[in-house]
Phi, psi and omega in degrees: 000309163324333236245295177305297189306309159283334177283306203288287188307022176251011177283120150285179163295324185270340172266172195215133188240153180240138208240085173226154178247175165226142156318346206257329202234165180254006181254167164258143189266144167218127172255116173259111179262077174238238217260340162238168170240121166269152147231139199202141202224158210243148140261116158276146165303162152280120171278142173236119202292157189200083164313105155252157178273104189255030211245017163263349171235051194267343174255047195266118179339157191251345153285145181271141150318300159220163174261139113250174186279128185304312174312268178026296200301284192309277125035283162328300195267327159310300200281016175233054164244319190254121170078096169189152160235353198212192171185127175274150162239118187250081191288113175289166154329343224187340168204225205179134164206147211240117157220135172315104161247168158265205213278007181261332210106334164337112174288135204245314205231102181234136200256141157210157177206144183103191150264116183239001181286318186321162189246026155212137175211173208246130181243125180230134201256114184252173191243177183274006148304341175288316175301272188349297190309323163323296202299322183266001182306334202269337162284009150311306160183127169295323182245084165198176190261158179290009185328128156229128176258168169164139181217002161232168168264128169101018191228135131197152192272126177251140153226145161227148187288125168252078169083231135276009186269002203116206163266155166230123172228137172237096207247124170254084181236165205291166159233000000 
């Protein structure tokens, strides 16, 4: 990322950069035209395709269990980062309560949205790299909303809107 990041700023306004890849090779060519020509060349990964199996979350209601606001989400998932080891997600019919425990069971951090009264919810237990992860989704898009879906334990779904590029879907199950 240094490599890019040194290369680009060496763009003036008045040069025109050329962007080619070749078949034969993983790097990409940046040709720099202005009053001299640079060249500087990027190594790319190789893409590699990866099946997974999502067929436990093929009956999932076609309604969000709740919506929330992504900053919120994101907001949450820091402060359920600190003093914690583990984290429940209790998805209801009607809301969501998010809770932080540490390594006894003790609830250390507890969140709620929604109608959280009913006595049946769907529970799924994450570890705190998954929250970390959590936690950066709103760089994606700043203004949107949160769809959670679940209709069983140890399965539910986040979906969010990405700009105008589309869905973010995140499928969650227990390991």
């Amino acid at each position: 990322m240094n490599t890019v990041k040194s290369v680009l700023k060496s763009i003036s306004k008045s040069n025109s950069v050329r962007l080619y890849k070749t078949t034969d090779s993983d790097d990409i060519c940046i040709e720099i035209k202005g009053v001299t020509v640079e060249n500087s060349k990027i190594t790319s990964g190789r893409y590699q395709g990866s099946d997974y199996d999502i067929s436990n979350f093929d009956d999932l209601p076609e309604l969000p269990n709740i919506k929330i606001d992504i900053g919120q989400f994101c907001t949450t998932m820091k402060g359920i980062m600190r003093d914690t080891d583990y984290t429940f997600f209790k998805v209801h019919k009607n809301g969501l309560v998010v809770e932080g425990r540490n390594t006894i069971g003790s609830v250390v951090k507890d969140n709620r949205w929604g109608n959280t009264k009913d006595e049946k919810w769907n529970e799924c237990k994450v570890g705190t790299n998954f929250v970390k992860a959590l936690c950066k989704i709103n760089g994606m898009a700043n203004y949107s909303i949160i769809k959670i879906f679940s209709n069983k334990d140890g399965y539910f779904k986040l979906n969010h809107k990405i700009g105008d590029f589309g869905e973010h879907n995140i499928y969650i199950s227990e390991s």
